[in-house]
C-alpha positions in Angstrom: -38.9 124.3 -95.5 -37.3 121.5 -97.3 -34.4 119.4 -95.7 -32.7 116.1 -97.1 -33.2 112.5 -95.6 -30.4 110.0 -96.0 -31.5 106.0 -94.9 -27.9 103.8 -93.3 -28.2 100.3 -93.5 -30.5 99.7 -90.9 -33.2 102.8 -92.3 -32.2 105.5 -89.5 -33.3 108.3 -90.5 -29.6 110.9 -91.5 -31.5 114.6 -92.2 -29.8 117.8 -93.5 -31.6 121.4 -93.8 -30.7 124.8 -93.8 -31.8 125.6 -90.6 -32.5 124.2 -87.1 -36.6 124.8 -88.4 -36.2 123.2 -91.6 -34.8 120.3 -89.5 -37.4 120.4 -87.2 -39.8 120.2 -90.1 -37.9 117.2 -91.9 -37.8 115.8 -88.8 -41.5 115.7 -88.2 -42.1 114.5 -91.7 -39.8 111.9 -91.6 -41.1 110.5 -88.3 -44.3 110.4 -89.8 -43.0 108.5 -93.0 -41.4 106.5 -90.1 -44.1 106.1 -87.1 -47.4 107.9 -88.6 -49.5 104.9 -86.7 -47.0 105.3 -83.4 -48.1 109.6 -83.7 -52.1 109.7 -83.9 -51.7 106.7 -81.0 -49.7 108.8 -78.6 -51.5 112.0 -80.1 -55.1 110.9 -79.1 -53.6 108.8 -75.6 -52.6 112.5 -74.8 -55.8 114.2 -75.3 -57.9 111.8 -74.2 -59.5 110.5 -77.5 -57.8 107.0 -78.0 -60.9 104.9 -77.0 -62.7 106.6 -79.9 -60.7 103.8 -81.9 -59.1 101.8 -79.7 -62.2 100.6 -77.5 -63.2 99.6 -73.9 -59.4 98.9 -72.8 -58.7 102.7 -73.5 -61.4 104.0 -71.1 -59.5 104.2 -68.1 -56.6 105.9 -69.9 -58.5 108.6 -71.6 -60.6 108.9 -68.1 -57.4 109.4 -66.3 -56.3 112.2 -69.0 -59.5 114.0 -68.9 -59.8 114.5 -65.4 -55.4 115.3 -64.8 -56.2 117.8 -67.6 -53.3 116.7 -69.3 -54.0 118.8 -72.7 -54.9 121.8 -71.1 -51.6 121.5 -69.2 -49.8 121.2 -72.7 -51.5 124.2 -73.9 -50.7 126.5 -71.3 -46.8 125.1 -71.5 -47.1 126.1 -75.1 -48.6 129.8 -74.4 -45.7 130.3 -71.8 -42.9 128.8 -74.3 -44.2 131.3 -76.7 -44.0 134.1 -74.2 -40.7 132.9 -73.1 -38.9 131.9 -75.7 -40.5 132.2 -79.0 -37.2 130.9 -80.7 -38.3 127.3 -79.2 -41.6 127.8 -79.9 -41.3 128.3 -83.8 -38.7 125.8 -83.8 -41.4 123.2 -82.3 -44.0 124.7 -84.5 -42.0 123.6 -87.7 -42.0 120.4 -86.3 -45.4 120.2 -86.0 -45.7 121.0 -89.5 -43.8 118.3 -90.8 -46.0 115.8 -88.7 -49.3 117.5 -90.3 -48.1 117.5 -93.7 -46.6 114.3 -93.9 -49.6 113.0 -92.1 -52.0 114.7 -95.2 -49.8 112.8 -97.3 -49.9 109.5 -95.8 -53.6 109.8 -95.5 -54.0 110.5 -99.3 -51.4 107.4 -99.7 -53.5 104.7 -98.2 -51.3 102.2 -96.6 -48.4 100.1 -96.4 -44.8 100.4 -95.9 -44.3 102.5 -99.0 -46.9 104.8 -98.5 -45.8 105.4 -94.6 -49.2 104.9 -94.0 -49.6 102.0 -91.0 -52.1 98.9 -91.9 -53.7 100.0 -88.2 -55.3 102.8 -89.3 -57.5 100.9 -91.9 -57.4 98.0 -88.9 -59.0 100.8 -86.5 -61.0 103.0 -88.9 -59.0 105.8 -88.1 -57.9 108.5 -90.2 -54.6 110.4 -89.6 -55.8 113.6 -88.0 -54.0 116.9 -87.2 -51.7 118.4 -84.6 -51.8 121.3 -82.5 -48.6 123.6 -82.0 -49.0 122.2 -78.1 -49.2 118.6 -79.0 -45.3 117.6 -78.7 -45.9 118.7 -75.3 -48.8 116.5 -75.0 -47.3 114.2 -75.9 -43.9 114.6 -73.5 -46.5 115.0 -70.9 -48.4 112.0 -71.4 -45.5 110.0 -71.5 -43.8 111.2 -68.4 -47.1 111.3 -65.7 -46.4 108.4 -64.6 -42.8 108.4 -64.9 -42.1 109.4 -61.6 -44.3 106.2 -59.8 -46.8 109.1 -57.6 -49.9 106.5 -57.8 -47.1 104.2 -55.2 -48.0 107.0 -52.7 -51.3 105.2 -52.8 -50.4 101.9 -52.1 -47.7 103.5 -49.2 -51.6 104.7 -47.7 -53.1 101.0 -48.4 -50.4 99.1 -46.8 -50.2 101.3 -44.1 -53.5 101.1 -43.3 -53.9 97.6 -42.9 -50.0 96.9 -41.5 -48.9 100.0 -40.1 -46.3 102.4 -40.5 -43.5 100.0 -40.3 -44.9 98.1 -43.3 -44.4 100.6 -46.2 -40.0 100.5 -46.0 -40.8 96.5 -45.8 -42.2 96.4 -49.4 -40.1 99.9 -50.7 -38.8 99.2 -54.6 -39.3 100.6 -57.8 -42.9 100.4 -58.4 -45.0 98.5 -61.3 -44.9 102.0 -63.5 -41.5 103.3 -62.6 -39.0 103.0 -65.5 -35.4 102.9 -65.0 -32.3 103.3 -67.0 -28.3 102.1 -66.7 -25.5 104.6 -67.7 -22.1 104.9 -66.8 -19.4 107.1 -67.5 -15.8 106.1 -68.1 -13.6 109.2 -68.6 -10.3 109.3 -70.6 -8.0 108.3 -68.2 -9.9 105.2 -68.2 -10.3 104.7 -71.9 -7.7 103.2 -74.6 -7.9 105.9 -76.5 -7.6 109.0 -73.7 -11.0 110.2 -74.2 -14.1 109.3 -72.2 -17.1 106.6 -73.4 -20.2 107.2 -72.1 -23.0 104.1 -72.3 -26.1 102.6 -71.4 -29.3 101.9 -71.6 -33.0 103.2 -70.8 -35.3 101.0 -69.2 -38.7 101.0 -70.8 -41.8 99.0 -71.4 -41.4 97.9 -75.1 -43.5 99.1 -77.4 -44.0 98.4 -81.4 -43.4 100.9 -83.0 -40.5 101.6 -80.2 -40.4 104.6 -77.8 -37.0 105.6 -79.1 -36.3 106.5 -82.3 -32.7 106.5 -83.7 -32.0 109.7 -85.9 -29.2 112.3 -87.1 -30.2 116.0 -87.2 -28.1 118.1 -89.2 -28.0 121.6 -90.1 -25.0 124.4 -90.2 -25.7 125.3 -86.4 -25.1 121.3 -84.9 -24.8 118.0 -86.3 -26.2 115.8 -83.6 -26.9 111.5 -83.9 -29.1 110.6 -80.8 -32.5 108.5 -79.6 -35.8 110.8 -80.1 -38.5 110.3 -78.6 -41.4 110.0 -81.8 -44.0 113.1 -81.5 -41.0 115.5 -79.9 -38.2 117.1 -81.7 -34.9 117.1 -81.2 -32.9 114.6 -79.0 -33.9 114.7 -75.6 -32.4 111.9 -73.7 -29.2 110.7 -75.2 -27.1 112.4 -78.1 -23.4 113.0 -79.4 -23.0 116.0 -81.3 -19.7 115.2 -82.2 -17.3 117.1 -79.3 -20.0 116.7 -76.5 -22.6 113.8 -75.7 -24.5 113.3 -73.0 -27.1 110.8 -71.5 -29.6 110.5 -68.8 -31.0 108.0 -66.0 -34.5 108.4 -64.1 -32.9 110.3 -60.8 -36.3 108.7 -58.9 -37.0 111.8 -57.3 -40.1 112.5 -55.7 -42.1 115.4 -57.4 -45.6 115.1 -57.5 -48.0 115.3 -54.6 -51.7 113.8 -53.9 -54.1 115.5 -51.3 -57.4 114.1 -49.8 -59.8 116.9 -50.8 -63.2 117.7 -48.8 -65.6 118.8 -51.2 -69.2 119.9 -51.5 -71.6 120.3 -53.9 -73.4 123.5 -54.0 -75.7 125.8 -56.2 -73.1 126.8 -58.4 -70.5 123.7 -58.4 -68.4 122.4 -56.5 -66.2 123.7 -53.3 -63.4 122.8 -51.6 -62.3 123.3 -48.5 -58.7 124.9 -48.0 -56.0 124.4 -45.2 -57.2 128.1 -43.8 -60.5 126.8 -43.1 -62.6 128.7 -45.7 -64.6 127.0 -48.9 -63.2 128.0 -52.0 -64.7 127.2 -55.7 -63.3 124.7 -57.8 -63.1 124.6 -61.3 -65.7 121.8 -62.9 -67.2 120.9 -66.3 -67.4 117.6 -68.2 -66.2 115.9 -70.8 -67.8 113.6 -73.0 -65.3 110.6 -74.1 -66.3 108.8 -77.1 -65.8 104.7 -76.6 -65.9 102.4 -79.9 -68.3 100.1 -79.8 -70.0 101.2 -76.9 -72.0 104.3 -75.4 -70.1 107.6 -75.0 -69.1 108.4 -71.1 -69.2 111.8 -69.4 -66.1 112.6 -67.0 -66.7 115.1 -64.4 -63.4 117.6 -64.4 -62.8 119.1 -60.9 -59.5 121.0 -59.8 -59.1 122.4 -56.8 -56.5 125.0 -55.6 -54.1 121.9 -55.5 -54.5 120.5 -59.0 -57.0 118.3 -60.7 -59.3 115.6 -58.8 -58.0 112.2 -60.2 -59.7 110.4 -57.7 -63.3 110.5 -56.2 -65.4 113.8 -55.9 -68.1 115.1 -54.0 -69.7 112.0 -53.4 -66.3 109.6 -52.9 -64.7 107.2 -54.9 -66.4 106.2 -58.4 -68.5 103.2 -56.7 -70.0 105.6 -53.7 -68.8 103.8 -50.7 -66.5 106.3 -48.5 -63.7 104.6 -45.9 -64.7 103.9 -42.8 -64.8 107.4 -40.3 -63.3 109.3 -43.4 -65.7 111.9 -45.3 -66.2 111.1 -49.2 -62.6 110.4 -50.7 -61.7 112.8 -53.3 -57.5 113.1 -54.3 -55.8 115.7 -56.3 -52.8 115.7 -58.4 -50.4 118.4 -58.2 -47.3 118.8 -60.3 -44.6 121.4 -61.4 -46.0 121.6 -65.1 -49.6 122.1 -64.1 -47.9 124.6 -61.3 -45.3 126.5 -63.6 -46.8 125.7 -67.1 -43.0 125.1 -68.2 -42.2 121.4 -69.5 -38.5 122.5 -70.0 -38.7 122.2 -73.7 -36.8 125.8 -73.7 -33.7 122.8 -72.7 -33.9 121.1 -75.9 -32.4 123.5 -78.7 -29.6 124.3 -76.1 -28.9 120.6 -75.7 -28.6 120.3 -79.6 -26.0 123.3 -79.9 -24.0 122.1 -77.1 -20.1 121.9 -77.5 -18.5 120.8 -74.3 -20.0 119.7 -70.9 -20.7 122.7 -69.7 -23.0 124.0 -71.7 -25.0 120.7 -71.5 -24.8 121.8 -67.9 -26.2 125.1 -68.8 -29.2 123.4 -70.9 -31.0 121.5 -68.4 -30.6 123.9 -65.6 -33.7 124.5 -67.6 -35.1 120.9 -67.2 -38.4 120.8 -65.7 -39.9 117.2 -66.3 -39.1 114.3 -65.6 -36.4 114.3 -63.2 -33.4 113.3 -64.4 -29.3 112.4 -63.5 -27.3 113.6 -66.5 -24.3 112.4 -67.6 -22.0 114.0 -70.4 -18.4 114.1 -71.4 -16.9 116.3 -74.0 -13.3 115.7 -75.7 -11.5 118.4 -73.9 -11.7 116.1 -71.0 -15.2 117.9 -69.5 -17.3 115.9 -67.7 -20.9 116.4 -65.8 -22.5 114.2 -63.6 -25.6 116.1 -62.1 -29.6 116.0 -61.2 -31.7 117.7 -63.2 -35.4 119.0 -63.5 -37.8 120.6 -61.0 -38.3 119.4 -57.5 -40.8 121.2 -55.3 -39.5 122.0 -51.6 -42.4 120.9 -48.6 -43.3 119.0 -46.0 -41.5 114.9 -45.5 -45.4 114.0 -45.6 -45.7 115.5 -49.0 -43.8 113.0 -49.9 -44.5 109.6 -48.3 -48.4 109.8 -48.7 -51.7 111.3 -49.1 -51.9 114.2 -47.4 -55.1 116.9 -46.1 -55.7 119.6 -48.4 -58.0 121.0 -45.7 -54.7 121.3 -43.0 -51.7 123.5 -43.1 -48.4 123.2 -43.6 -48.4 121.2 -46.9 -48.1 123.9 -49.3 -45.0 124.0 -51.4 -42.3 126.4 -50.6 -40.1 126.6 -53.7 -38.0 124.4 -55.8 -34.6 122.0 -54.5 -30.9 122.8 -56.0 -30.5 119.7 -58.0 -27.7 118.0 -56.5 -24.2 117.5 -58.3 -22.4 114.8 -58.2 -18.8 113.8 -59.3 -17.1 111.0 -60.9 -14.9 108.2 -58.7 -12.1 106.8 -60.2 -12.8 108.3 -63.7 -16.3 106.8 -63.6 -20.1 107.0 -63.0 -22.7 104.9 -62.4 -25.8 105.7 -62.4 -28.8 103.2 -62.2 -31.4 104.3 -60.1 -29.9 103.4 -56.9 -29.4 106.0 -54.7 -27.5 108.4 -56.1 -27.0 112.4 -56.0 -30.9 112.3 -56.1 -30.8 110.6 -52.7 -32.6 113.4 -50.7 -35.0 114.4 -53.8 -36.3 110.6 -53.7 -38.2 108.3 -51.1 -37.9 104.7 -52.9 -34.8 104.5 -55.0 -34.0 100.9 -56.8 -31.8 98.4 -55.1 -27.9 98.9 -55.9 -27.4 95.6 -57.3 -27.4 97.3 -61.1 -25.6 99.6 -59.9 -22.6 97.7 -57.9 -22.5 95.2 -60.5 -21.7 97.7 -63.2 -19.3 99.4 -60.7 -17.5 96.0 -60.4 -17.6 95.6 -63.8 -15.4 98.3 -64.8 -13.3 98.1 -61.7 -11.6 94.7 -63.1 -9.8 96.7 -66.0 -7.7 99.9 -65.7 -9.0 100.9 -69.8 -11.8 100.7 -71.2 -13.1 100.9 -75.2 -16.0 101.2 -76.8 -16.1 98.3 -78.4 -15.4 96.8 -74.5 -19.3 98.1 -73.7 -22.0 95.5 -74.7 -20.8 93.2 -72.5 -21.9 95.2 -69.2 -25.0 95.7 -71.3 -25.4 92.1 -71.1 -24.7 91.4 -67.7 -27.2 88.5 -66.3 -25.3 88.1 -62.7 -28.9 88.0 -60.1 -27.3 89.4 -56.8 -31.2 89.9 -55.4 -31.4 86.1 -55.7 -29.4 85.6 -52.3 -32.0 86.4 -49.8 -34.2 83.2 -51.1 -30.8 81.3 -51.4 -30.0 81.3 -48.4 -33.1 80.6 -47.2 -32.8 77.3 -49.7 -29.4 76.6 -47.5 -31.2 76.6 -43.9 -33.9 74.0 -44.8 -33.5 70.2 -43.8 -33.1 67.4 -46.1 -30.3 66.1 -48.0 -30.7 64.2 -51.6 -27.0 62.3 -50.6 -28.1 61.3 -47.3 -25.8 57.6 -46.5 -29.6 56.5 -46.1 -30.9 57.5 -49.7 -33.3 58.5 -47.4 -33.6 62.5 -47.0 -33.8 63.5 -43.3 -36.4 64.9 -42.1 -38.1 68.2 -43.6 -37.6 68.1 -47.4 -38.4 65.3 -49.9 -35.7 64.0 -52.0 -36.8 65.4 -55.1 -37.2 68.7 -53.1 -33.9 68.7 -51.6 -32.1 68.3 -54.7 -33.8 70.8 -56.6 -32.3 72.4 -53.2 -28.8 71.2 -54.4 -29.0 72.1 -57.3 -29.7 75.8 -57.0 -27.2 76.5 -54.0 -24.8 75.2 -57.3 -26.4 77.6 -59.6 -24.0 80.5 -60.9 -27.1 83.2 -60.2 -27.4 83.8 -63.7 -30.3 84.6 -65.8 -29.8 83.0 -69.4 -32.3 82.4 -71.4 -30.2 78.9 -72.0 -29.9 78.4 -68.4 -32.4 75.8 -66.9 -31.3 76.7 -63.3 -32.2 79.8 -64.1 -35.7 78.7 -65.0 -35.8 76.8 -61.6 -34.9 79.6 -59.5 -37.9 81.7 -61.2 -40.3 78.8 -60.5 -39.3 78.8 -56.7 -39.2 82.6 -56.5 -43.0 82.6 -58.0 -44.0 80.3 -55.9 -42.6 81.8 -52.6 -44.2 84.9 -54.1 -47.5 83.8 -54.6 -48.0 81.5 -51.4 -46.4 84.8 -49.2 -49.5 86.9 -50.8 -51.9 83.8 -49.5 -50.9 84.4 -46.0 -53.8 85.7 -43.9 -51.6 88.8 -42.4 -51.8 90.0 -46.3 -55.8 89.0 -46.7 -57.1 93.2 -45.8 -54.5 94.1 -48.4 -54.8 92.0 -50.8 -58.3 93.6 -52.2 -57.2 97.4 -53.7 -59.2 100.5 -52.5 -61.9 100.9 -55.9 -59.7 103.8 -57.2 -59.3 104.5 -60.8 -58.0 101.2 -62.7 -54.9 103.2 -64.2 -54.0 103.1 -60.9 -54.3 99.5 -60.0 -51.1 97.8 -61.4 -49.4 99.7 -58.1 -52.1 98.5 -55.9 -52.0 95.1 -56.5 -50.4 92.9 -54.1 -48.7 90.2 -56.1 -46.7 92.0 -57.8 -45.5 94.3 -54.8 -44.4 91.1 -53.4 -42.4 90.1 -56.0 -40.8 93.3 -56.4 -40.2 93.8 -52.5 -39.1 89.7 -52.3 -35.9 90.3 -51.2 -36.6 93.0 -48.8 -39.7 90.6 -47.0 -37.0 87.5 -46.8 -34.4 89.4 -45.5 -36.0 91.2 -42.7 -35.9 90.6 -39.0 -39.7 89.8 -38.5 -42.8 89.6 -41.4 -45.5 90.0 -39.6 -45.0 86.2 -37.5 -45.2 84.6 -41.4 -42.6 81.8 -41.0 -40.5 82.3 -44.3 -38.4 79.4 -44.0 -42.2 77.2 -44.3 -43.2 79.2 -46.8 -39.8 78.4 -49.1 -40.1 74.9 -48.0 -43.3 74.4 -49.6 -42.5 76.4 -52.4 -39.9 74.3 -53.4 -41.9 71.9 -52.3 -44.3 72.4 -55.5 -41.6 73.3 -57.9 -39.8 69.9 -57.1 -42.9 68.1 -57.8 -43.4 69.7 -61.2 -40.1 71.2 -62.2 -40.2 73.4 -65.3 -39.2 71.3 -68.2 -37.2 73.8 -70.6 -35.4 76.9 -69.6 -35.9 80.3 -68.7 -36.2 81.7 -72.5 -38.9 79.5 -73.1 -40.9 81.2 -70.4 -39.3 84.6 -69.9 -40.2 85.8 -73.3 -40.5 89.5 -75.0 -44.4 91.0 -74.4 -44.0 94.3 -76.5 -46.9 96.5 -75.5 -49.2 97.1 -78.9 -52.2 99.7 -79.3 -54.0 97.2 -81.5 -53.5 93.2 -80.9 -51.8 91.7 -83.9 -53.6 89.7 -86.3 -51.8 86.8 -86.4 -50.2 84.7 -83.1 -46.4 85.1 -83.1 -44.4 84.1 -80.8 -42.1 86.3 -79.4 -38.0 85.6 -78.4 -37.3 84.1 -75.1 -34.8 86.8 -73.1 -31.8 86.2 -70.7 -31.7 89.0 -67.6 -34.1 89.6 -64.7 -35.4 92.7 -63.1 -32.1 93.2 -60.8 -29.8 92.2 -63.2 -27.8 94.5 -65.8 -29.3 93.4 -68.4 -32.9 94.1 -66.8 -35.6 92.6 -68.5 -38.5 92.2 -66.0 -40.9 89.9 -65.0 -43.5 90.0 -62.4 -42.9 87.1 -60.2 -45.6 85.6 -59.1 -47.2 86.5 -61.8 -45.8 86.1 -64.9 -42.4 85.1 -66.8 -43.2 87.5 -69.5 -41.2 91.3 -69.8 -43.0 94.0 -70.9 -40.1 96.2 -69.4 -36.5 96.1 -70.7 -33.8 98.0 -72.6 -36.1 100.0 -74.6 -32.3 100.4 -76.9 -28.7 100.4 -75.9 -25.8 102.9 -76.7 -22.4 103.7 -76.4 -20.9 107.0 -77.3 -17.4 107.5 -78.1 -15.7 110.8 -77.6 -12.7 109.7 -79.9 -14.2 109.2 -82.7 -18.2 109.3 -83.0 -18.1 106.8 -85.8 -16.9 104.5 -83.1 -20.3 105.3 -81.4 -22.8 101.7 -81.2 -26.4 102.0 -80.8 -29.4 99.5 -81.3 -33.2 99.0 -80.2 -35.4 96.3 -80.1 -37.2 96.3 -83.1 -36.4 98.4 -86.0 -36.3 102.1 -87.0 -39.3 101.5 -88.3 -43.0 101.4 -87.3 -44.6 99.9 -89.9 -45.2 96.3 -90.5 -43.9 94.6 -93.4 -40.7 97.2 -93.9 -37.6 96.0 -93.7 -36.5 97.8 -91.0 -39.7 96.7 -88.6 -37.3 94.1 -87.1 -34.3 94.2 -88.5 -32.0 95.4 -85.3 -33.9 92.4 -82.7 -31.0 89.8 -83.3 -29.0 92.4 -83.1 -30.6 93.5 -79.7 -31.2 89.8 -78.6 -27.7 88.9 -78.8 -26.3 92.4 -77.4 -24.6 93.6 -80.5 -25.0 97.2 -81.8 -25.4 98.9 -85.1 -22.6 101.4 -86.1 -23.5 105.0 -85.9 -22.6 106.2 -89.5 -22.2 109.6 -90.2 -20.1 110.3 -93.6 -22.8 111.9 -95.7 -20.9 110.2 -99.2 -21.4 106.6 -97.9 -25.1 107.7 -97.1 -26.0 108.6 -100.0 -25.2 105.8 -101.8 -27.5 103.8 -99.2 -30.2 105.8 -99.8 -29.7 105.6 -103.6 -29.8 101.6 -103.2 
């Protein structure tokens, strides 16, 4: 199929073909030649096979897989994407043929940067194995189960349980999994130049290799520069093609549902009892998952008329011990994919021949997963600002919590309109707050990103491109007031006329007091009030979860332990913080003791340094690396702009951030800016592993280039 790659400065990958399936196939090659490590990773993760290598750790994953029947979800996608639209389906199939060859090729090549070939796979014992036409949508699928946060309906049940009803809007944020994104919109009458900029940046956890991967794709149908995601082609998320570019947030809408099942065991399998009171047979078999190092497990596969058992069976949860008055627990997953076998990838070739706004509007009316808010602009003055993807219609329960298969009246009943949405002032912001999604959703982020960004670009009547990285980098903590002004209430002052403090606070305590009501609220990594603040907010955080009201929810139910990290109270805590300080009543805790002897501890030993030294990057690896390094120290915090996030309470470190940044300019796409966190490549020891961090670090961007003569002599260098 042929096709040209051209490398910019920074090793991006520029390709040229014939035809949008000879790019496809370059476009799987080079990604191997790129990421081949990154592909078999996310390729096994999706199937279910990574703890063949990988080990112990990748149990649960694989476990999790196995019984969601992730890759038999994929593969029915894939049959009704060839039935549907066989144009998208060859298109995806040349892709897939780049990734195998390139992978034969990398196998043969041994390793190293030059070969493509990742050290890891001689590391792991692993050799590069071969993809199925369906595996892209594995792999989409994989990635995105999560995405939308259903395991939190869990924890809504948990809490409730144990502190009622009221409880669950007490500690409503975006959970431990959910991912978020900043983008705004500025249209042309906004804009120095008269046409719109549109910019932002998705919210991750970062991963080496990254989980976007900057490329050009360029044939005599579209030229489009854009953020892939490795292991699917074409440019999902954010692109320019030139006249048209568009960009997407997580709309945190609520689309996947979890029912209590009743199930029995009989002569022939297993049943399950449906909301018209009859027994009907379930699908079962097992799986055998292969563990390195350790004995092979066997996972029981059950799915109901509902969807797949993720939780429990028969007999209850994993460790046999049912709740209390509640027959053996048993959940179900069920999801538009698994319902519709459409993942929306007949969106993607649309997206890629898109001229103006409208037809990006046209291309994901045929979004399925995950939800999204669009935003595009075109340079005829078009702009879209809109929800898409699929959003079953049912019952509010649905929704909140875990609800009984055996009853009626939680079936689903269709699919929502995605709501539209227009642009105030010539701008939008979208950043997970609520939004247009607002009745598609239940927990939506706070609107501090949000506002903030909307104050931002309220202080100037035009905007440039150029104008853009500093929103990016905006560290202003507007969450922080709720402990503040907690700080303000308590006794003691470190000036007293006395030099003695009066009663309540300790000296040292009240001017650590002082000193933060000073503090500008701003999350440098220089900034050693910064670090301060984060010390007394992790200790607030942690003696709140020690008070006996919390005790009953403090142990999770034993469900799966891919589900734990939204079960765990700590961290709920510290994500709900400002919610729990700012409410009328907690349950009888007495905040204002609680902050006193949190600062209290801090005052007694206050952090030395600042907040880099402690809030540092934790980029999430498949294999540990072999040597210690220590990784850059980060301004930002999880409400800020710049949103790097810790768990307080917990830990300092972010495994979630701006998984890369970009700013596309409708004058002139050369004036277009993007960057990611590491490199555009995956393999250690290139130069382009790393090369873009101190770019990323200090919030400066790379230049999108895109004249094919300058290219060339890169690639000749």
């Amino acid at each position: 199929m042929g096709g040209e790659i051209f490398r910019d400065p920074w090793g991006i990958p520029h390709l040229r073909a014939e035809s949008a399936n000879g790019l496809a196939y370059a476009q799987g090659r080079v990604t191997v030649l790129d990421r081949a490590w990154q592909l078999e990773v996310e390729r096994h993760r999706a199937q279910g096979t990574s703890a063949s290598f990988l080990g112990p750790e990748a149990l649960g994953w694989d476990r999790f897989v196995r019984r969601a029947r992730l890759a038999d979800t994929a593969r029915r996608c894939w049959t009704e994407l060839r039935r549907t639209d066989p144009e998208t389906a060859e298109w995806v199939g040349a892709y897939v043929s780049g990734v195998n060859d390139g992978l034969a090729a990398a196998g043969d090549a041994g390793s190293g940067p030059a070969s493509g070939a990742a050290p890891e796979f001689a590391r792991a014992g692993l050799r590069p194995g071969r993809w199925e036409p369906w595996t892209p949508l594995a792999v989409w699928l994989s990635a995105h189960i999560l995405f939308a946060g259903f395991p939190a309906k869990l924890w809504r049940t948990h809490i409730a349980a144990h502190l009622g009803a009221d409880a669950v809007g007490l500690f409503a944020s975006d959970g431990p999994g959910t991912s978020g994104s900043n983008g705004w919109l500025v249209a042309g009458r906004r804009t120095v130049t008269g046409h719109a900029v549109i910019a932002g940046d998705p919210h991750r956890f970062i991963e080496d290799p990254g989980v976007y991967q900057q490329i050009r794709l360029s044939c005599p149908e579209f030229d489009v520069v854009g953020l892939a995601v490795p292991g699917v082609p074409g440019i999902a998320h954010f692109g320019h093609t030139g006249t048209v570019a568009w960009a997407i947030t997580n709309a945190m809408a609520d689309y996947q549902d979890l029912y209590r099942e009743r199930l029995r065991r009989t002569g022939a399998g297993v049943e399950a009892l449906g909301p018209d009171g009859t027994w009907r047979r379930a699908a079962r078999h097992t799986e055998t998952v292969e563990v390195a190092g350790e004995e092979p497990v066997e996972v029981e596969v059950i799915e109901t008329d509902r969807g797949p058992v993720v939780i429990g069976g028969p007999e209850g949860l994993d460790d046999g011990v049912p709740e209390p008055g509640e027959p053996p627990l048993a959940v179900a997953l069920r999801h538009p994919p698994r319902v519709t076998g459409d993942l929306g990838f007949g969106a993607l070739l649309p997206l890629l021949r898109a001229r103006r706004a409208a037809d990006v509007d046209r291309a994901v009316d045929l979004w399925a997963e995950p939800v999204n808010v669009v935003m595009a602009a075109d340079t005829e003055g078009g702009t879209l600002h809109r929800v898409a993807g699929r959003v079953p219609v049912r019952s509010e329960a649905n929704r909140t919590r875990l609800v009984p298969a055996w009853e009626p009246g939680h079936e689903w009943r269709g699919w929502h309109e995605p709501p539209r949405a227009g642009l105030t002032d010539g701008v939008a912001v979208m950043a997970n707050q609520r939004g247009p999604a607002a009745p598609l959703g239940v927990e939506f982020a706070p609107p501090h990103r949000a506002d903030r960004i909307t104050a931002l670009l309220a202080r100037r009547t035009r905007w440039s491109a150029a104008d853009m990285s500093a929103l990016h980098m905006d560290t202003h903590l507007a969450s922080a007031a709720p402990l503040l002004d907690l700080l303000a209430t308590l006794d003691g002052s470190a000036t007293a006329a006395s030099d003695a403090p009066a009663a309540g606070l300790s000296a040292p305590a009240a001017a650590l007091r002082d000193r933060l009501l000073r503090w500008d609220r701003r999350m440098d990594a220089d900034s050693a009030d910064a670090a301060v603040f984060a010390a007394v907010r992790s200790a607030v955080v942690r003696r709140l979860a020690a008070q006996p009201v919390f005790a009953a929810a403090a142990t999770p139910p034993p469900y799966p332990e891919v589900f734990r990290p939204w079960l765990a109270l700590v961290p709920r805590i510290g994500h709900a913080l400002e919610h729990l300080l700012s409410a009328e009543d907690l349950f009888g805790v007495d905040r204002p003791a609680v902050v006193r002897a949190a600062l209290e501890e801090v005052a007694a030993r206050p952090p030395a340094g600042t907040w880099g030294d402690t809030h540092r990057l934790a980029p999430w690896r498949a294999l540990p690396p072999t040597a210690p390094s220590e990784e850059p120290g980060l301004s930002g915090d999880h409400d800020c702009v710049l949103c790097t996030s810790p768990v307080p309470g917990l830990t300092d470190l972010a495994a979630r951030g701006p998984a890369a940044r970009y700013v596309w300019d409708l004058a002139d796409r050369e004036n277009s800016r993007w960057v990611v966190p590491l490199g555009a490549s995956g393999v250690p020891g290139s130069p382009h592993h790393r090369d873009q961090q101190p770019l990323w670090l200090a919030g400066d961007l790379a230049p999108v280039l895109t004249d094919w003569a300058q290219l060339k002599k890169e690639t000749d260098v």
